[in-house]
C-alpha atoms as one frame of an Amber mdcrd trajectory, in Angstrom:
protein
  21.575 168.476  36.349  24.113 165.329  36.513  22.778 163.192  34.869  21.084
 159.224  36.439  21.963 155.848  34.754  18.754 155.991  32.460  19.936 159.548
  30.872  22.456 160.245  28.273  25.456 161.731  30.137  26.720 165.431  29.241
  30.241 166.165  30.080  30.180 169.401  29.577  27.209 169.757  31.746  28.514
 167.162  34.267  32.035 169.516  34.089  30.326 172.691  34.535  27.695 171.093
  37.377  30.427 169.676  38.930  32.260 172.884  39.441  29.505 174.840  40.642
  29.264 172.489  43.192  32.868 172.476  44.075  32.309 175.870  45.343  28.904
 175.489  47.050  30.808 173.501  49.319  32.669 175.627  51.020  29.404 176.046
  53.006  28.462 173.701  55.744  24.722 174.558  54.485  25.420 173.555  51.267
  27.629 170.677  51.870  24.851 169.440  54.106  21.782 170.018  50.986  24.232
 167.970  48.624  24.637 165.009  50.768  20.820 164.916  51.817  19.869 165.250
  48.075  21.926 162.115  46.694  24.887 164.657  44.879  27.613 162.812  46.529
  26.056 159.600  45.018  25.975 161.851  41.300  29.444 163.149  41.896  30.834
 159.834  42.704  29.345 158.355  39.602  31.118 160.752  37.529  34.688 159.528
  38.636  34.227 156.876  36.404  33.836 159.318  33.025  36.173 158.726  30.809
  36.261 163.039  30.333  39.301 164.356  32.789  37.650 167.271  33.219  34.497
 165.808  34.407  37.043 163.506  36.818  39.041 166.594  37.837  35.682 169.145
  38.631  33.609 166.265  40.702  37.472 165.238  42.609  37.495 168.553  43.487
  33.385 168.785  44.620  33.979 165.974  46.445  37.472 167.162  48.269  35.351
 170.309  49.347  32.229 167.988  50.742  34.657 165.886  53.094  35.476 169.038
  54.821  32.392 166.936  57.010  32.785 163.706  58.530  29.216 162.363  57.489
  30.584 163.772  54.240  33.652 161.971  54.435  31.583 158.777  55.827  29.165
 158.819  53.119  31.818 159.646  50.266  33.787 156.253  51.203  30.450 153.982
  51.467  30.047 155.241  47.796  33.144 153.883  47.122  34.680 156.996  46.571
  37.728 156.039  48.596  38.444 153.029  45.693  37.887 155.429  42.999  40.238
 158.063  44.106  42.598 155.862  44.664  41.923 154.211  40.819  42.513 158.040
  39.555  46.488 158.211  41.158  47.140 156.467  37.960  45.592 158.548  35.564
  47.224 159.887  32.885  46.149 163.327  33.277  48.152 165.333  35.928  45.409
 167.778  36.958  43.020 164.621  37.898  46.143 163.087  40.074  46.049 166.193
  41.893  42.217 166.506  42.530  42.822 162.547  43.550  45.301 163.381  46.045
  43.350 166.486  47.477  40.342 164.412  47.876  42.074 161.615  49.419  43.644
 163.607  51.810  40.259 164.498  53.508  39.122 161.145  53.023  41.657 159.478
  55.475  40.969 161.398  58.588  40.707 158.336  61.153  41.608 154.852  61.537
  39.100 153.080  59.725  39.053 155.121  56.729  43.097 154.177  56.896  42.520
 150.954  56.984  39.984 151.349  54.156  42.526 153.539  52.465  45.045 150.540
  53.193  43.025 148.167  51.449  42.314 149.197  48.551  46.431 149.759  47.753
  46.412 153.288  48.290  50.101 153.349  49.680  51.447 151.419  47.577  49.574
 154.037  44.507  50.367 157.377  46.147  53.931 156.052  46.527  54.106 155.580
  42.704  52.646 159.022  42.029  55.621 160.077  44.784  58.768 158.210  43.172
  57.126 159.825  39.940  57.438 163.477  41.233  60.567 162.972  42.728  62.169
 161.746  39.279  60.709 164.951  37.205  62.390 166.956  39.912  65.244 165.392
  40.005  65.355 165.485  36.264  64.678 169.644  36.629  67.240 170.093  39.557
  69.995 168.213  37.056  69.568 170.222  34.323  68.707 173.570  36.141  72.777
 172.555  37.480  74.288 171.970  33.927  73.010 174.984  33.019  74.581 176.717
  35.667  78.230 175.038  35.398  77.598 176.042  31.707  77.145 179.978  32.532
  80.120 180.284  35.147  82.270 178.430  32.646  85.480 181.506  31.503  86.307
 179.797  28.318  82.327 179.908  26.998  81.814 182.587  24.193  78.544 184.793
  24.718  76.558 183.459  22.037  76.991 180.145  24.230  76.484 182.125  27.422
  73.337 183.240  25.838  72.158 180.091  24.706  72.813 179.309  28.375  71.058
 181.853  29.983  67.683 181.378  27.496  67.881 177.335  28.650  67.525 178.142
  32.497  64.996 180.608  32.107  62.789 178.458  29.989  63.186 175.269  32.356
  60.083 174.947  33.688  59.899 173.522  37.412  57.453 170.539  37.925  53.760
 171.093  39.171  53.879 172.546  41.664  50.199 172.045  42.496  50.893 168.685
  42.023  54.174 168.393  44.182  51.868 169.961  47.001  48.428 167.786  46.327
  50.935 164.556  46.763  52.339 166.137  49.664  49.216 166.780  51.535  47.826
 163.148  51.113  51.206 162.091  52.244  50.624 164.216  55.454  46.989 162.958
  56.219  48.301 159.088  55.944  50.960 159.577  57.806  48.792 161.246  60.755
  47.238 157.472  60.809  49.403 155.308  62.519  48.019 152.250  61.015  48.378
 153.696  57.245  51.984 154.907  58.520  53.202 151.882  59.216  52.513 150.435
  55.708  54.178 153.500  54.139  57.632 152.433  56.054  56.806 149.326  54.527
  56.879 150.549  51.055  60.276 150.914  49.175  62.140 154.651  49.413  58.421
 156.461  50.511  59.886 158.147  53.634  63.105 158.764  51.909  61.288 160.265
  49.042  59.280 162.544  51.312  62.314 163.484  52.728  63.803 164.537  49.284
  60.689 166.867  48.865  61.761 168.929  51.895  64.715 169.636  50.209  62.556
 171.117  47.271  63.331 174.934  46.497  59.491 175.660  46.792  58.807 177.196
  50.325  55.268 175.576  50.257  56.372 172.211  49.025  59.243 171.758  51.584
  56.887 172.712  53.890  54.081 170.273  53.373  56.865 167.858  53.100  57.874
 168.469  56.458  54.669 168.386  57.725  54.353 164.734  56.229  57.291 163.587
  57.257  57.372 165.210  61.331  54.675 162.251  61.432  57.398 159.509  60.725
  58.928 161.012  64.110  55.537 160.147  66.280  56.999 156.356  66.150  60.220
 154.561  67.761  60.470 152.986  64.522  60.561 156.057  62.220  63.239 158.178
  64.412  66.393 155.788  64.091  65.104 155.981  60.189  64.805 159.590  59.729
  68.294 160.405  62.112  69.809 158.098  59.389  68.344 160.722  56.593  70.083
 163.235  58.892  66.677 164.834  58.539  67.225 166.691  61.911  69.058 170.145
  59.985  66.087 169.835  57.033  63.511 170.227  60.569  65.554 172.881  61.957
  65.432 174.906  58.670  61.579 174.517  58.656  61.249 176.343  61.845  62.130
 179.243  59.937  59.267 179.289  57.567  56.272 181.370  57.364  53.622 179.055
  57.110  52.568 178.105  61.166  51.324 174.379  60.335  55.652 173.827  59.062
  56.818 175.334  61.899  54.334 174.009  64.343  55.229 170.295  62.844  59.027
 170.932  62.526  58.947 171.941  66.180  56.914 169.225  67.471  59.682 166.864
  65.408  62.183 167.936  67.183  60.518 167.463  70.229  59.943 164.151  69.663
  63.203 163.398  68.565  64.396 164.410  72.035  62.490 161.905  74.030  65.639
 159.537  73.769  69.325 160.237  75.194  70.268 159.433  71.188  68.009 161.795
  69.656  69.102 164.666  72.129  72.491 164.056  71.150  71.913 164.354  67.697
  70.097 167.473  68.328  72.826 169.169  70.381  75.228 168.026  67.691  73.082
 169.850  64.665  73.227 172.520  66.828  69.498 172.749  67.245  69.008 174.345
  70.162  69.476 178.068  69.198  66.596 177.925  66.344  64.457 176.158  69.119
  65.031 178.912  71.141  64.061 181.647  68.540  61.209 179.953  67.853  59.547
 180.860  71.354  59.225 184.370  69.480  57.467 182.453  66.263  55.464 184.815
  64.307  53.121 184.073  61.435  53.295 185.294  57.899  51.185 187.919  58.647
  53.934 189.241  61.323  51.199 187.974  64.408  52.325 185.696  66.865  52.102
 182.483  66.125  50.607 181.121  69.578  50.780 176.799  69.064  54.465 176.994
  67.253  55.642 178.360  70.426  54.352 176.191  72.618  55.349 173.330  70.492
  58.783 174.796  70.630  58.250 175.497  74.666  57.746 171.320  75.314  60.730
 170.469  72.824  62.806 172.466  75.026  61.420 170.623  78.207  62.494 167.382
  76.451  65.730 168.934  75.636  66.686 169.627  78.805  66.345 166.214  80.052
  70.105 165.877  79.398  72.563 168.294  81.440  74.350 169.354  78.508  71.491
 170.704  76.297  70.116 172.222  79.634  73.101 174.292  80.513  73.469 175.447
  76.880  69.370 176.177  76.548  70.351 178.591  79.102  73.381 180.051  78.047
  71.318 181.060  74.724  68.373 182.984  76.670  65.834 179.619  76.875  65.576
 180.828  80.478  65.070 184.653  80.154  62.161 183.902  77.618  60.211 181.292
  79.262  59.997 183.029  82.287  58.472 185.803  80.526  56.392 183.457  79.298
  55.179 182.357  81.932  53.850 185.625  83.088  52.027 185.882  79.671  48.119
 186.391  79.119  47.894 182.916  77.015  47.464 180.173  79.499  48.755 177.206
  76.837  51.755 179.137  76.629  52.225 180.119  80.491  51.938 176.478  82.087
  54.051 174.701  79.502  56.482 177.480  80.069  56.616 176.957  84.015  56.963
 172.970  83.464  60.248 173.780  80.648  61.480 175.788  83.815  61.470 173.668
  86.166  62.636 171.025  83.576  65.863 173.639  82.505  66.335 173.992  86.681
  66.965 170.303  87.306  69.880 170.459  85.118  71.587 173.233  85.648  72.349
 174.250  88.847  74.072 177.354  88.309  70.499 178.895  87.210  68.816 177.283
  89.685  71.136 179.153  92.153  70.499 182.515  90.148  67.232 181.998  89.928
  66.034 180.839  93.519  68.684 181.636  95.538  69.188 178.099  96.566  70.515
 174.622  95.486  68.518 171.665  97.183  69.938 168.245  98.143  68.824 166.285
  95.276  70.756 168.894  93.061  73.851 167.554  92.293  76.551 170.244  91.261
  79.330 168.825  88.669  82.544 170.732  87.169  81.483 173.879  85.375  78.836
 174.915  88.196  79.048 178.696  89.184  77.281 181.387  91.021  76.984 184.972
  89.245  75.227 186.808  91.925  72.047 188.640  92.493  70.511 191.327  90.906
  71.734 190.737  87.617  69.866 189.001  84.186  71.617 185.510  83.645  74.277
 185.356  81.435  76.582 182.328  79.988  79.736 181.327  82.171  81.675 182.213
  78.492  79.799 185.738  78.024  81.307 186.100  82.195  84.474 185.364  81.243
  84.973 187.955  78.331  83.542 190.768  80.427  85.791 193.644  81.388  86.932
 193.392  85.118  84.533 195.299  87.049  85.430 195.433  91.296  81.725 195.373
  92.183  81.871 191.992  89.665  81.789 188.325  91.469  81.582 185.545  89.838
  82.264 181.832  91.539  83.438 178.567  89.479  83.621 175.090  90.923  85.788
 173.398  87.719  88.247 171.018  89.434  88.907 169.585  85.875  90.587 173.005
  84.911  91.742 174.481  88.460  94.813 171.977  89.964  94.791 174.191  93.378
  90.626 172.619  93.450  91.481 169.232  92.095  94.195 168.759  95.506  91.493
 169.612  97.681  89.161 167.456  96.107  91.390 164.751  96.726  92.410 165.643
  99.757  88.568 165.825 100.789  87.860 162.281  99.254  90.994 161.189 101.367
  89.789 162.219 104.492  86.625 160.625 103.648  87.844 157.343 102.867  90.531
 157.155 105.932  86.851 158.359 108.463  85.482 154.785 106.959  83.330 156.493
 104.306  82.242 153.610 101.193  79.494 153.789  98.880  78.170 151.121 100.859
  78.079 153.277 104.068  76.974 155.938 101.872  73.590 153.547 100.507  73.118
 152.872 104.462  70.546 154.545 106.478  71.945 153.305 110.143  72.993 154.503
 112.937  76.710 153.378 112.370  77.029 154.525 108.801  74.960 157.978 110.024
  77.820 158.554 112.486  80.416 158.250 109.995  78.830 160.744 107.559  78.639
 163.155 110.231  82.691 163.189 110.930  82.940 163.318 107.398  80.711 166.517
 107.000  82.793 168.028 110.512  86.125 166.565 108.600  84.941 168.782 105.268
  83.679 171.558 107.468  87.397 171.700 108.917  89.449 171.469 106.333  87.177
 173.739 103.798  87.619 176.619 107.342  91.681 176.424 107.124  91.518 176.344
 103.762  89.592 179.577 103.691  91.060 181.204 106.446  90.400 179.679 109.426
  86.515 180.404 111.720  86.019 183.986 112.267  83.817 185.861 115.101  80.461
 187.444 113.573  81.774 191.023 114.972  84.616 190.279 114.021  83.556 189.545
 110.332  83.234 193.366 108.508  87.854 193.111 109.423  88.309 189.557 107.869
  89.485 191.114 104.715  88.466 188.637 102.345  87.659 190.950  99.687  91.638
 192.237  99.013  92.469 188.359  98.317  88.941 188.510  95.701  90.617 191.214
  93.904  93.844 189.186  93.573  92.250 186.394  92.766  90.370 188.355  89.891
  93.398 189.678  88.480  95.090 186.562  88.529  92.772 185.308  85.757  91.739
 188.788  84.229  88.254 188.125  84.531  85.579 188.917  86.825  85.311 184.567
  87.370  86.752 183.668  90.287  88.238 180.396  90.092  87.129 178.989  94.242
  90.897 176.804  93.824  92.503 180.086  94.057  90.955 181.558  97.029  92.948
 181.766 100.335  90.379 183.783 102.393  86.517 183.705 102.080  83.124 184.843
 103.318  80.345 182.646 103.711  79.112 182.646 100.489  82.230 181.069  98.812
  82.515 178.506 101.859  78.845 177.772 101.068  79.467 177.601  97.503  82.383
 175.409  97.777  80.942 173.280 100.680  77.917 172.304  98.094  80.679 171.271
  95.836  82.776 168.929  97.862  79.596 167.542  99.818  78.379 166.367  96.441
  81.266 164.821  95.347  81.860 162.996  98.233  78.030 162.956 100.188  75.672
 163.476  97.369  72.103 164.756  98.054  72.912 165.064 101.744  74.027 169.063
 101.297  71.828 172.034 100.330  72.612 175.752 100.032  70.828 178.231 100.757
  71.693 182.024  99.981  69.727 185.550 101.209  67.169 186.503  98.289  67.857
 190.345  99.004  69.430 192.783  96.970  70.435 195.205  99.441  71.086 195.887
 103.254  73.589 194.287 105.394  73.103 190.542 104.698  72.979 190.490 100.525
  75.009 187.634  99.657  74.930 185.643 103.437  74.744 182.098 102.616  74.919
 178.865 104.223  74.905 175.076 103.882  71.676 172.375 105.294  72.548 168.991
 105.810  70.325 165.998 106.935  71.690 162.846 107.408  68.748 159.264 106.432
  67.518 158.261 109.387  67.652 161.417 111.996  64.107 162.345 111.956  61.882
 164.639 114.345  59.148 163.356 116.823  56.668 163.509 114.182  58.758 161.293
 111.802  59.869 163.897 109.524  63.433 164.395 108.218  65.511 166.319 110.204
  67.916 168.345 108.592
């Protein structure tokens, strides 16, 4: 029925043909029975009718056929590429829409990009943009005087009325429109080659990013979507942190639709794969969305599987710096991937293990709670504490607020707030330095510098023991009566934290807790500690300190510790 070069065309036929076909094709089958029977070839000849409709029905047939890549392939050799492209700049509104739905299938690898490139499709869709963003602009202006108008006290109520009548009638711009441009936006900018030439082009990120801003859910959205692309590229993150496009992401995650949050999520992730970007994050206080986004649900109320696990890698990248680790786990990052990770979906349970063990590098003080150990490459810093067994992890703030409780231990290392910890520190590094410890001894592996880190460990050892109150007999251990000077100690801060500075007798777990401390100020990665996994019986809470010294290894040529 559409008609060949030797018959007089119909528009209303080619219109009505046109549409039919449209919705044939959301069937493979039929998609398939158009492109074997020459109809792409018919519905690309009717982009160049000078009826709209005709141009807006066989855009729209031909959007639906490139929902196939020999579709798509056989659509561009037609030159429908070049003629959708042509149609951005058509006066009729509905046919730029069509244009930019078609187009958006269209570029789906890097050779239709390039094609896409070519034939000045950037610099046309970023017209078609800048034109959008003006009519909004233009709405968004006046929607505000008319606003300022209506809160105005001295304004009578015919005025008030007059008012009122004006904002309801404003009209907001297309809003199929706003999301058509938006979605060819989005499949460019998932090219990198056609990506590059949009940075190239004048205000078309920073356009994009004033479309996230739009009040329409759908439109910020697909805006979001288009511009978590720019992110992909070491280029486009300095350019969108200048935007300060970071908060407009984190908002995002808390949309319905899964594609925005799966693409605001995987933004932020990729904004964390430099010490900059992760400080940004931490400073748009990013992390606590992030984290309630490992519970993502869809707008149906389902969960949303691939937002979460986009969400689960940010956090891995996150936690690359010690900071954003230690507060990922203050907020409950912890507690939910390790449920996670015990989860039925697979894509969900390994990335959660690898965030883990990510989140454990960092902070120690989980690491602790969590394994019951601290190894020799873990290097403790001020702030590091141990809360215990048997209990779920909780922030070293949340500790300090809780009502004191005598069956309630809680151990802090913080030299830069305890003065009694900060002397021993010093008097530790003293020592140290006076046994012939340098960091040059420390870098050696010989026998010489071995020696000397070995009276420095005895030195610490010592001095940690009368410190503490002095070596005690195992049966003579149960009498010590360390756990009157806790109490005190507990009281002297009203909180259930014990501050180690404070301490003037201590069982082996604070020695071991402290020992870590001063060993890795000092010796770092030559202590580990090690604590008793159990929850009950006579040795919960036994713990002790390993250390191997570089260069003391075993008859087989192993370490020995």
């Amino acid at each position: 029925a559409l008609p060949d070069t030797d018959r007089v065309p119909n528009d209303k036929v080619r219109q009505s043909v046109s549409f039919a076909l449209s919705l044939s094709a959301f069937d493979s089958e039929c998609r398939t029975e158009i492109r074997m029977k020459e109809g792409l070839r018919a519905l690309s000849n009717c982009l160049a009718s000078e009826e709209a409709r005709v141009q807006e029905e066989a855009l729209m047939a031909l959007a639906n056929c490139a929902f196939d890549i020999p579709c798509k392939q056989t659509i561009g050799a037609l030159g429908g590429m070049k003629n959708g492209i042509g149609l951005l700049s058509n006066g009729e509104l509905s046919v730029v829409a069509n244009a930019c739905v078609a187009l958006s299938r269209l570029v789906f690898d890097f050779m239709s990009g390039l094609d896409f490139v070519e034939e000045g499709g950037v610099g046309q869709l970023a017209s078609v943009l800048s034109n959008y963003c003006k009519l909004y602009d233009q709405f968004v202006e006046s929607k505000q005087k008319h606003v300022e108008d209506l809160s105005k006290e001295d304004l009578d109520q015919e005025a008030k009325k007059a008012a009122q009548d004006a904002l309801e009638k404003l009209e907001i711009p297309d809003l199929r429109l706003g999301r058509a441009i938006l979605e060819n936006c989005k499949s460019c900018a998932e090219q990198g080659n056609v990506r590059e030439e949009m940075r190239k082009e004048e205000n078309f990120f920073g356009n994009m990013f004033r479309m996230i801003k739009h009040e329409d859910e759908i439109v910020s959205g697909m805006a979001c979507q288009a511009l978590a692309n720019a992110a992909f590229d070491v280029e486009g993150r300095p350019m969108l942190l200048e935007m300060n496009a970071i908060p407009e992401f984190v908002k995002c995650l808390t949309y319905k639709d899964v594609d925005t949050q799966l693409s605001a999520a995987r933004a932020i992730g990729n904004f964390a794969m430099d010490s900059y970007g992760r400080q940004k994050l931490f400073e748009s206080k990013a992390m606590a969305p992030l984290v309630a986004q490992l519970e993502a649900k869809d707008e149906n109320g389902k969960d949303a599987i691939e937002p979460r696990r986009a969400a689960i890698l940010a956090i891995g990248k996150c936690a690359s710096d010690r900071s954003s680790a230690v507060e990922l786990c203050d907020i409950g990052a912890l507690s939910k991937l390790l449920s996670l990770m015990d989860t039925h979906w697979k894509q969900l349970g390994q990335a959660a293990e690898d965030a883990v063990e990510r989140l454990l590098q960092k902070s120690q003080s989980a690491k602790l709670w969590l394994r019951g150990e601290v190894d020799f490459e873990d290097r403790t810093s001020d702030g590091w504490f141990d809360m215990g067994v048997g209990r779920p992890y909780t922030s070293l703030t949340d500790l300090q607020k809780e009502t004191i409780n005598t069956n309630r231990e809680v151990l802090l290392a913080d030299a830069s707030q305890d003065n009694r910890l900060k002397q021993l520190v010093e008097e530790v590094k003293g020592e140290c330095a006076s046994l012939g410890l340098t960091q040059i001894i420390l870098d050696k592996r010989d026998i010489a510098s071995t020696d000397i880190k070995k009276k420095c460990v005895v030195k610490i050892a010592e001095i940690l023991s009368q410190r503490l109150g002095g070596s005690i007999l195992y049966d003579k251990y149960m009498d010590f009566g360390y756990s009157t000077e806790i109490q005190r100690c507990k009281q002297l801060r009203k909180s259930n934290v014990v501050w180690v500075g404070d301490l003037k007798k201590a069982g082996c777990r604070h020695r071991a807790f402290l020992f870590k401390y001063l060993c890795d100020l000092v010796l770092p990665y030559l202590c580990r500690l090690e604590r008793t996994k159990i929850e009950r019986g006579a040795h919960v809470g036994h713990a002790w300190n390993v250390v191997k010294f570089f260069g003391d290894v075993d008859q087989e040529g192993q370490q020995k510790t």
